[in-house]
C-alpha positions as CSV (number, residue, x, y, z in Angstrom):
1,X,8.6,-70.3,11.8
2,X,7.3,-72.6,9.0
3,X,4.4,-74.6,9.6
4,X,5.5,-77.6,6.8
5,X,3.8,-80.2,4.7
6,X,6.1,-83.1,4.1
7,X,8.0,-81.6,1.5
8,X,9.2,-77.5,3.2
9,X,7.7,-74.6,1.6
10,X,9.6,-72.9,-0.6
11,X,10.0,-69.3,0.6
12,X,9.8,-66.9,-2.4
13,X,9.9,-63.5,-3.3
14,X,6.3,-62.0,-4.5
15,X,5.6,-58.5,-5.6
16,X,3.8,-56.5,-2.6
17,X,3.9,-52.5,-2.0
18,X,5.9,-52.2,0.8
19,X,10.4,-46.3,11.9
20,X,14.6,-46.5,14.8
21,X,15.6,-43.4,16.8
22,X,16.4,-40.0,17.6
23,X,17.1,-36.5,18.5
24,X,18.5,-33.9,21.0
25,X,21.2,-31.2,21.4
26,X,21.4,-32.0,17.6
27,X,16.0,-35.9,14.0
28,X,10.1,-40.8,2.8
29,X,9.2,-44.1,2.7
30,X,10.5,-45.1,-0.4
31,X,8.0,-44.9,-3.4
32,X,9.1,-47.7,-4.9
33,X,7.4,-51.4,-3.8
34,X,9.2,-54.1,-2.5
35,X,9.7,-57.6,-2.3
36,X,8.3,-60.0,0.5
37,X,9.5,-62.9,1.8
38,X,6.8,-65.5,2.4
39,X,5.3,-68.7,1.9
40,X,3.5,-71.1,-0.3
41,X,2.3,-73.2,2.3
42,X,-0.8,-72.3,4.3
43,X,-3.1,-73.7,7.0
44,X,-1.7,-76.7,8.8
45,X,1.0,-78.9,8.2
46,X,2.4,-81.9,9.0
47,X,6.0,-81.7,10.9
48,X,9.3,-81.5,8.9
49,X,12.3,-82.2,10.0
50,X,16.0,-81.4,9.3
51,X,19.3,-81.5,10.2
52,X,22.2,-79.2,10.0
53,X,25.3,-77.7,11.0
54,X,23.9,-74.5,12.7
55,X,20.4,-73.8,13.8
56,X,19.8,-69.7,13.6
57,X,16.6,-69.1,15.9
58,X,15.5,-65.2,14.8
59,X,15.2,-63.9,10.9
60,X,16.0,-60.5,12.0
61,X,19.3,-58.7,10.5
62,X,21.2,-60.4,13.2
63,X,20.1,-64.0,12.5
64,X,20.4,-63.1,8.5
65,X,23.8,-62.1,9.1
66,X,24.7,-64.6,11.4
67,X,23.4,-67.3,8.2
68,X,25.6,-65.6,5.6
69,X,28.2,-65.8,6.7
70,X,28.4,-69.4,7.9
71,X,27.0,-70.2,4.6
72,X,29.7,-68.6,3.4
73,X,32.2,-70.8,5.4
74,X,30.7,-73.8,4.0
75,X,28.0,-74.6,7.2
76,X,24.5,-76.2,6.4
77,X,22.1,-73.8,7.9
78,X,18.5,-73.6,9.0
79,X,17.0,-69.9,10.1
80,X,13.7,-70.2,12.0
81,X,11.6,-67.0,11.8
82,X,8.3,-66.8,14.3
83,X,6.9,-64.5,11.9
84,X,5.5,-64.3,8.5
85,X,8.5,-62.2,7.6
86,X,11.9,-61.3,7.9
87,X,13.2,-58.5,9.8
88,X,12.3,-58.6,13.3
89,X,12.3,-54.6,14.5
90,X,12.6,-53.7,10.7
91,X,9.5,-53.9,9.0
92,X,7.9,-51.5,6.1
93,X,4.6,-50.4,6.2
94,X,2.6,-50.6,3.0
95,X,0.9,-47.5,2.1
96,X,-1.0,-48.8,-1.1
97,X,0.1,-48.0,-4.6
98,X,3.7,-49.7,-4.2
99,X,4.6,-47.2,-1.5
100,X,6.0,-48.2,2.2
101,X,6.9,-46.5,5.1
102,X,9.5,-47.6,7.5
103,X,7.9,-49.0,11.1
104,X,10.8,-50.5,12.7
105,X,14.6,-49.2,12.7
106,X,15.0,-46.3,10.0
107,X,18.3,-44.6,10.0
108,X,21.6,-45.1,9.6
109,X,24.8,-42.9,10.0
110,X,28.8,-42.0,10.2
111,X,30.2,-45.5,11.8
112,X,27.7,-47.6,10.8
113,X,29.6,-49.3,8.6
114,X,28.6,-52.7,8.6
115,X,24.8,-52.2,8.0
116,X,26.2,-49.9,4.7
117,X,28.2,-52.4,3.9
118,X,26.0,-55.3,3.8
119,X,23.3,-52.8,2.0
120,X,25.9,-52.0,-0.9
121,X,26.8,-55.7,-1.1
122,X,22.4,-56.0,-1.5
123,X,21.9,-52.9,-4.1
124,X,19.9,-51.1,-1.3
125,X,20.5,-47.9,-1.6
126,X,20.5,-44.2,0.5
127,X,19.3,-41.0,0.7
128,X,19.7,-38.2,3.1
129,X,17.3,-38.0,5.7
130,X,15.3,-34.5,4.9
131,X,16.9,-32.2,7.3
132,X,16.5,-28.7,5.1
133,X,14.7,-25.9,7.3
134,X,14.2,-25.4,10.9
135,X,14.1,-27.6,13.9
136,X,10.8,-26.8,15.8
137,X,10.8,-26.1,20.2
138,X,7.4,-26.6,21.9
139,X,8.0,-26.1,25.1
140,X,6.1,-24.3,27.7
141,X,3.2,-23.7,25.3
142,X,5.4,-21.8,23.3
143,X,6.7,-22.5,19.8
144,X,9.9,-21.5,18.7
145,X,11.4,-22.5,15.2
146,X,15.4,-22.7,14.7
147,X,18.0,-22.9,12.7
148,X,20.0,-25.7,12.6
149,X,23.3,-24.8,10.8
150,X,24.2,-22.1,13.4
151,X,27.2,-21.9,16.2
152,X,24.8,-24.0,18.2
153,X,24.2,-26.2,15.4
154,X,20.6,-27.9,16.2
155,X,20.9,-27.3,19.8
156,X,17.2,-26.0,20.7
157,X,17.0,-22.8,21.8
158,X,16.9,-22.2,25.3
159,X,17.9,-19.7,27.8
160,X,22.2,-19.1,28.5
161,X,22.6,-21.1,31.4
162,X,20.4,-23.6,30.7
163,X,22.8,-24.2,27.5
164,X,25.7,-23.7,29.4
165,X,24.7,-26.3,31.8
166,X,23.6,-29.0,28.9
167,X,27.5,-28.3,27.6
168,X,29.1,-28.9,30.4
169,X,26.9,-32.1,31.1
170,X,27.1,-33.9,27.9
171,X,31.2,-33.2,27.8
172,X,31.4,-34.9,31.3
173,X,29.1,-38.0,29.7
174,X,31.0,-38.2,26.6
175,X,34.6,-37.8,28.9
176,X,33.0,-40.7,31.3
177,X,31.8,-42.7,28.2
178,X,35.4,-42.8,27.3
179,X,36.6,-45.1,30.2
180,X,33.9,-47.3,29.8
181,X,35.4,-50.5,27.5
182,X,32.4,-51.7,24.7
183,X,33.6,-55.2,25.1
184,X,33.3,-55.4,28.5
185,X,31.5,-51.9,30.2
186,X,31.5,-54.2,33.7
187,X,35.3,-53.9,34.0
188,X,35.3,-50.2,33.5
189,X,37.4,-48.7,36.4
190,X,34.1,-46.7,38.4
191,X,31.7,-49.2,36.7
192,X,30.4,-50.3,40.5
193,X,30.4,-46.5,41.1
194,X,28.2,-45.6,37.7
195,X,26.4,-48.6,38.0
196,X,25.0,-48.0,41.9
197,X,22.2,-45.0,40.3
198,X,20.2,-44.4,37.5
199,X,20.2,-41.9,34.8
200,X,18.0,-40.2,36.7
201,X,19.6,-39.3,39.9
202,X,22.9,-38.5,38.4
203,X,21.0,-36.1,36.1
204,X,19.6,-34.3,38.8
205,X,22.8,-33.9,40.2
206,X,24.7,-32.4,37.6
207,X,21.7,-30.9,35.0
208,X,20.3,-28.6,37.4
209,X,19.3,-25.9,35.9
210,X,16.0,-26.6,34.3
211,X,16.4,-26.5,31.1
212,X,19.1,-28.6,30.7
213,X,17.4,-31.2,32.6
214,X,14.4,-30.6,29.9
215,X,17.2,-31.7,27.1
216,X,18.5,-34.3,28.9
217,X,15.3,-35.2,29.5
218,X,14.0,-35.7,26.0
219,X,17.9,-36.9,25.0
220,X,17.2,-39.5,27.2
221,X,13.8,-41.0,26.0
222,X,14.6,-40.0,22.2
223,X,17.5,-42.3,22.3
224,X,16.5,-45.3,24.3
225,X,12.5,-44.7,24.7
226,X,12.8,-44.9,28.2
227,X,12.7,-42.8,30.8
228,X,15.7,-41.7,33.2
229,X,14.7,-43.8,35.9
230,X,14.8,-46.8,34.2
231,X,18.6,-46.4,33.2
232,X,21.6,-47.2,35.2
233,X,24.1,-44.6,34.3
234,X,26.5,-47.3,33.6
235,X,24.1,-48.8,30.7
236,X,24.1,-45.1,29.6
237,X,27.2,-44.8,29.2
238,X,27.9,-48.0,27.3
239,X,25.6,-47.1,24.6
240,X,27.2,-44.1,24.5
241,X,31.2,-45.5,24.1
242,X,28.9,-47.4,21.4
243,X,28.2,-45.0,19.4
244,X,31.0,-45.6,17.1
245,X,33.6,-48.1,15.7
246,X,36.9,-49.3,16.0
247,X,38.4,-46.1,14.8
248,X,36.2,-43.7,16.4
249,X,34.8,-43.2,20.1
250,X,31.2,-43.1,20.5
251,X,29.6,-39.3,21.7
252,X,26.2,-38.4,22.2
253,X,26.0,-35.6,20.1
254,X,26.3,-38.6,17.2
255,X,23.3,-40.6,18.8
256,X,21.2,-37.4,18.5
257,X,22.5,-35.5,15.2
258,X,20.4,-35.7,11.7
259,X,23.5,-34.5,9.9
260,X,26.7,-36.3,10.8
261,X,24.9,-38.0,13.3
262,X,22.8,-41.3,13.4
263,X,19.7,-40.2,11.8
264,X,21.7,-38.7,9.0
265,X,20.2,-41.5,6.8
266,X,17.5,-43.6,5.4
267,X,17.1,-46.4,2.6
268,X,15.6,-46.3,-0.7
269,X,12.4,-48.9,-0.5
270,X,12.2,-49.0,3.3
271,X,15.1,-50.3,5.6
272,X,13.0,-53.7,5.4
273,X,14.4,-54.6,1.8
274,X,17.8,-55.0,3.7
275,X,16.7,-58.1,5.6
276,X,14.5,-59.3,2.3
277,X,16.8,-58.8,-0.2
278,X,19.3,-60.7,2.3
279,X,16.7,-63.8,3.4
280,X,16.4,-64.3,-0.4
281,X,20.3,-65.0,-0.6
282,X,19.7,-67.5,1.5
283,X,16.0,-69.5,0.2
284,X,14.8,-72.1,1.6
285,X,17.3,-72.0,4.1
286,X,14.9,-69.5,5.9
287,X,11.9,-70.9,7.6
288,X,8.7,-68.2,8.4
289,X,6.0,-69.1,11.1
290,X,8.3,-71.3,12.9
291,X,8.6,-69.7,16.5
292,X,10.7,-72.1,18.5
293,X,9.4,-73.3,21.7
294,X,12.3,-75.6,22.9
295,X,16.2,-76.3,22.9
296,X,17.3,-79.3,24.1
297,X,20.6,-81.2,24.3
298,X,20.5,-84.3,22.7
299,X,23.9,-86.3,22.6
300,X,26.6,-84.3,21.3
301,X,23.7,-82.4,19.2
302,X,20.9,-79.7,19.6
303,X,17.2,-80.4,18.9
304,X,15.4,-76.9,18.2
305,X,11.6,-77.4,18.2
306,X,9.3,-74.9,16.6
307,X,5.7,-74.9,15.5
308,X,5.9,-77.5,12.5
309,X,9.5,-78.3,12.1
310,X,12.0,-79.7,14.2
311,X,15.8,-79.0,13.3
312,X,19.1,-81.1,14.6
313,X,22.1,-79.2,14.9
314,X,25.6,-79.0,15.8
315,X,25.2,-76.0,17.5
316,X,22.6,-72.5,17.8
317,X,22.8,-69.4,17.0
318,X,19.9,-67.3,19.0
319,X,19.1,-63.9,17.6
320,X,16.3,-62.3,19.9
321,X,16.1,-59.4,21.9
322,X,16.8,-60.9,25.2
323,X,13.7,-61.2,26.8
324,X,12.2,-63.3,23.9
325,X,15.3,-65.3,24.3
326,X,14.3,-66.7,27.4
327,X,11.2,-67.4,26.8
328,X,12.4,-70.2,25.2
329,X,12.7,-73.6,27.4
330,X,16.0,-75.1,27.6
331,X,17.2,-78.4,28.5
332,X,19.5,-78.8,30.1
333,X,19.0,-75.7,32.3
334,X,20.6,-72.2,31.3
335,X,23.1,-71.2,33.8
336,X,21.6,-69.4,36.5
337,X,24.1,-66.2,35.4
338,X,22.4,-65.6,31.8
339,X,18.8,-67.0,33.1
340,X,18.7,-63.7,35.7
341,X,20.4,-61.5,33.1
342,X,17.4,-62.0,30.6
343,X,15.0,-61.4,33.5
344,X,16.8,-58.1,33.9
345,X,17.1,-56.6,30.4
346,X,12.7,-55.8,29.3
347,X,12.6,-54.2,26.4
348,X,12.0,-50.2,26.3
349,X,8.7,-49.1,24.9
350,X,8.3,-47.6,21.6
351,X,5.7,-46.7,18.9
352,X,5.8,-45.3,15.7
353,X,3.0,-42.7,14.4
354,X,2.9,-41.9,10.8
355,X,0.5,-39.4,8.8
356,X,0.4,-39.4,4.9
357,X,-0.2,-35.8,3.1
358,X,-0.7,-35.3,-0.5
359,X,2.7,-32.7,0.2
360,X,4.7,-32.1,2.7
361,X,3.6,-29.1,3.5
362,X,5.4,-27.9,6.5
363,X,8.2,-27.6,4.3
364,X,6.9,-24.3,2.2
365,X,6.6,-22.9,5.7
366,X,10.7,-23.6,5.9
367,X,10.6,-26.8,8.8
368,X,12.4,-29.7,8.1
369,X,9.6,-31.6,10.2
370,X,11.7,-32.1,13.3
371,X,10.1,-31.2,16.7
372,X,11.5,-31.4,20.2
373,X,8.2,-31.3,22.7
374,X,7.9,-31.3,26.3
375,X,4.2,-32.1,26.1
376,X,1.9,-34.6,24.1
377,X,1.8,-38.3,23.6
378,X,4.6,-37.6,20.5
379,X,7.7,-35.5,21.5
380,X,9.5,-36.3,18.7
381,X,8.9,-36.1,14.9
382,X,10.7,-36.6,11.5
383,X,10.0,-35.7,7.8
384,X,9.3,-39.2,6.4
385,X,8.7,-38.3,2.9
386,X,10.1,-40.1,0.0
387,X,13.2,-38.7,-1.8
388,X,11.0,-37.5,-4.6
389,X,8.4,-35.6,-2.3
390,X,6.0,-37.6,-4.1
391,X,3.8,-37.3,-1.3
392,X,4.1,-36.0,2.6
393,X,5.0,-38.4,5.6
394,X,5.3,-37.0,9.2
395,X,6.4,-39.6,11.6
396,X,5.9,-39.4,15.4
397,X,7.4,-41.9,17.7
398,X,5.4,-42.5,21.0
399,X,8.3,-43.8,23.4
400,X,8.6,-44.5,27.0
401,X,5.8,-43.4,29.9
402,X,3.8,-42.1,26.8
403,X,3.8,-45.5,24.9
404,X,2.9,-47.7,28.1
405,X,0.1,-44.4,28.8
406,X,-1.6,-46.0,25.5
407,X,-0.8,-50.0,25.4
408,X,-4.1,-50.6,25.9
409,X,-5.6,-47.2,23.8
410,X,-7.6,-48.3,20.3
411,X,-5.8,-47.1,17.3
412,X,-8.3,-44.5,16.6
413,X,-8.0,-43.3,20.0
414,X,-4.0,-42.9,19.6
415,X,-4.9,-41.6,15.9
416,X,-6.4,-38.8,17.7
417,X,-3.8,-37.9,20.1
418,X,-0.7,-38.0,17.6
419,X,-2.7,-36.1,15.1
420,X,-3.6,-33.7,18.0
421,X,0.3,-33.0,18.6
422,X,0.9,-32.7,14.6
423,X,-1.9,-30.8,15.0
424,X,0.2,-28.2,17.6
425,X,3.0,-28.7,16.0
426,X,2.0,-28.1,12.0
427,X,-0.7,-26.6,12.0
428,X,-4.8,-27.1,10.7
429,X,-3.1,-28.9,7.6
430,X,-2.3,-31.7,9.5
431,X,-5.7,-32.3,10.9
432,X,-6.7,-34.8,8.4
433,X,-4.1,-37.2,6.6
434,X,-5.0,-38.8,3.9
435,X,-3.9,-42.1,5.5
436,X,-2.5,-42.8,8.8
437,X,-0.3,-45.8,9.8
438,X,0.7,-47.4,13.4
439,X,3.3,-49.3,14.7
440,X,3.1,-50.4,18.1
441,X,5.7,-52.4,19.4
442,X,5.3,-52.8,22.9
443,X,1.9,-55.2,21.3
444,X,4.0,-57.2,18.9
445,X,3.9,-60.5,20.1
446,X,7.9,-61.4,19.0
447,X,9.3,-58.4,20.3
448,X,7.1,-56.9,23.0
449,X,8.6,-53.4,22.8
450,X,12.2,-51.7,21.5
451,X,14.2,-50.5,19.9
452,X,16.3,-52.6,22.9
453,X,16.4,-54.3,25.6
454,X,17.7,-51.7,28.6
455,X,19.5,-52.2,31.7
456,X,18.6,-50.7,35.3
457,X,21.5,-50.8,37.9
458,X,23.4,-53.6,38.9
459,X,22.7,-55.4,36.1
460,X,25.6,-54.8,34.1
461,X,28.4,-55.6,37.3
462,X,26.7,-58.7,37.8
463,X,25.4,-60.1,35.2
464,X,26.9,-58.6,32.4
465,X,29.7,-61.2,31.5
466,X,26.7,-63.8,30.2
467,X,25.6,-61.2,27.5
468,X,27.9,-63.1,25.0
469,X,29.2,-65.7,26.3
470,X,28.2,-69.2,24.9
471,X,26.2,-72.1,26.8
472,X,27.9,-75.3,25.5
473,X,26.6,-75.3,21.8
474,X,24.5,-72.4,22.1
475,X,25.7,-68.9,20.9
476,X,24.0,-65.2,21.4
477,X,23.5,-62.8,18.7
478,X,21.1,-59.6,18.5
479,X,22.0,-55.9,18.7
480,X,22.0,-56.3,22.2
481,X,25.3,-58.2,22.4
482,X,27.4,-55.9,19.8
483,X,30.4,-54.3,21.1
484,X,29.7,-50.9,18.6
485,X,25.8,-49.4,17.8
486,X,24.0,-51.5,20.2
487,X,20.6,-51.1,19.8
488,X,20.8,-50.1,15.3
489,X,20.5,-52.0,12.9
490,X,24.6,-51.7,12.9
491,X,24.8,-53.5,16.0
492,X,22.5,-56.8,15.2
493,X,24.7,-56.9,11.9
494,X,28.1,-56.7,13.8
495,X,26.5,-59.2,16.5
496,X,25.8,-61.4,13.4
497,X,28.7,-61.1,11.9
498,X,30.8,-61.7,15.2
499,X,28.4,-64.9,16.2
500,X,29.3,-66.1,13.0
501,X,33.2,-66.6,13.4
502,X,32.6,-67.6,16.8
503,X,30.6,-70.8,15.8
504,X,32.8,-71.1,12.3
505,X,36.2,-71.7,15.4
506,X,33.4,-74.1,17.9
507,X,32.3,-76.3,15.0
């Protein structure tokens, strides 16, 4: 959030060229350059201050949102960024030449419907994410490529039972899913039950052939880049009910399809132009560089502190992953309820690997670029290429024991080790990219991981009721408190967008 001179910084738009989830039983950066939003101020600035109806700590979609629409209902608003851009988990990745590649959250699908919504409204367009050719299996040193438009649709190939097995176990977790409430998963009728294990244990229970447990498996760390044990099976099957809107329960096969699922699409310029072309709706309302460091009751107001500006305000709106959320320091005191449910929600660990090709060569050898892996550092790939094929992308997300194997790994080391699996996967052609980009969440310092925060058991049943709820004039946002696609870009918009009427009714 801004440092400012006496007078704030203008935030404008300046020309500048410009990865979220994936895969199972079911995986083109846009050539054309994108705005920015930045700054005309630099070095350091004397403190500004203001005051205003609403303070919005986070520039991400949610917090965008969130400022929207209580512009919209005729609120003064201040949005404080702690970056030097908008976005927060959706970022492009310039490429040179006006070309970006998405580094954050990518894809969109069937019931995302406010993320399309608020895209239209922007003139951000979609194409379909490339999905012509086969799947790829590497599994027990053994590649297999297939189709993906058979009776098994992309379900890899593997041996009867093993399928038979992975049937039976995602019907039961879609069946559970379905008596699990989105608004409330902690009131869900076995939810002390589902709860009391993890992901893990339950799966070893009822995937037991081994096979099954190998899709599971990479279901699992594909979806939330974490690993089994790290899941209550409660959380699980929240983000499953998720999985869809108000017209339509959530399934897994929908978390882990290209087509019809939510990978089925991406954005023309780079998911990133959403949350830029949205900021600049808003101007100088938005404040970069500004992370806030304190929240303080102060009469019948708020006083927000951040590096270089201090805001006023009737109430706040914070829009950060939960952990980052409480590194913040309140006064008075947060309940002791939502201070232990922030200590129990880290974020999940994710990276994003992508290698640049003059083509996208894989293609004339009839693969769509998806890969489902049970060895390397990536286990999971996309075709990232732009809708024109104007040149090849292959993205790679590093997610879960693999990221946290290579936190502390130099970039050329981790180079080496993706481009090793591409390597396996693609052949000698992709040996040598003609650039190579990394995106390492689990090092960013205002997010510290992703794509979400996850929930081990017990968290949930006990803590789970201060996800939402509002601290006297302070009011929760972020994809983690949405009700429908927790954890996409849908989610942070419908947390926005919900946050939003709740303050409009408090004010």
């Amino acid at each position: 959030m801004a440092r400012e001179s006496q007078h704030p910084p203008r935030p404008q738009l300046t020309p500048r060229p410009q990865l979220s989830r994936r895969l199972l039983l079911g995986g083109a950066a846009a050539a054309a350059g994108a705005a920015t939003l930045t700054t005309t101020a630099a070095g350091t600035a004397a403190a500004a201050t203001r005051r205003v109806d609403v303070a919005v700590v986070g520039g991400g979609l949610a917090g965008l949102t969130a400022a929207r629409d209580l512009v919209a209902a005729g609120k003064t608003v201040v949005v404080l960024e702690a970056r030097d851009r908008v976005g927060g988990r959706v970022v492009n990745l310039p490429l040179g030449n006006g070309q970006v590649t998405e580094g954050g959250g990518e894809f969109i699908g069937p019931t995302q419907d406010r993320i399309k919504a608020l895209a239209d409204s922007l003139g951000v367009a979609t194409f379909p994410t490339y999905n012509t050719g086969k799947n790829l299996l590497n599994k027990d040193g053994k590649k297999t490529a297939y189709a993906t438009d058979g009776l098994l649709g992309s379900v890899p190939p593997i041996d009867a039972a093993g399928l038979a097995n992975a049937a039976i176990v995602q019907a039961s977790l879609d069946d559970m899913a379905k008596q699990v409430p989105v608004d409330a998963p902690w009131t869900a009728a076995k939810a002390e039950e589902w709860d009391r294990q993890t992901f893990e244990s339950w799966l070893r229970a009822n995937a037991v052939i081994p096979s099954a447990k190998f899709l599971l498996d990479v279901a699992c760390t594909s979806i939330f880049s974490a690993e089994p044990r790290e899941l209550s099976l409660l959380f699980v099957l929240f983000y499953i009910a998720a999985a869809g809107n108000e017209s339509n329960v959530g399934t897994l096969e929908r978390l882990t399809e290209t087509a019809n699922g939510a990978q089925e699409l991406r954005f023309v310029g780079g998911s990133q132009l959403v949350p830029i072309k949205l900021a600049a709706t808003l101007g100088e309302r938005v404040v970069l560089n500004a992370p806030v460091r304190t929240i303080a009751r102060s009469g019948g107001d708020h006083v927000v502190t951040a590096d270089g500006i201090t805001v006023t305000a009737k109430k706040v709106v914070v829009a950060l992953p939960p952990p980052l959320a409480a590194r913040i320091s309140y006064s008075p005191l947060l309940p002791a309820a939502r201070d232990q449910l922030t200590q129990r929600l880290p974020m999940a660990s994710v990276g994003k690997a992508i290698a640049i090709y003059d083509t996208p060569f894989w293609r004339a050898d009839g693969l769509n670029g998806q890969v489902v892996s049970d060895t390397g550092v990536v286990s999971s790939t996309f075709d990232n290429s732009p809708p024109d094929a104007s040149y090849g992308a292959l993205m790679g997300f590093i997610e879960a024991d693999e990221a946290r194997k290579l936190d502390a790994a130099s970039e050329a080391e981790v180079r080496a080790a993706v481009l090793k699996d591409y390597v396996t996967y693609f052949g000698e052609k992709a040996a040598s990219p003609k650039s190579f980009v990394l995106q390492r969440w689990n090092n960013e310092a205002y997010t510290r991981g992703g794509p979400v925060s996850i929930a081990a058991p017990g968290v949930l049943t006990q803590y789970g009721p201060a996800l939402r709820a509002p601290v006297g004039g302070i009011h929760w946002a972020g994809t983690e408190t949405s009700t429908h696609w927790m954890g996409f870009m849908d989610g942070a918009v419908r947390s926005g967008e919900r946050v939003a009427k709740e303050v409009v009714a408090a004010l």
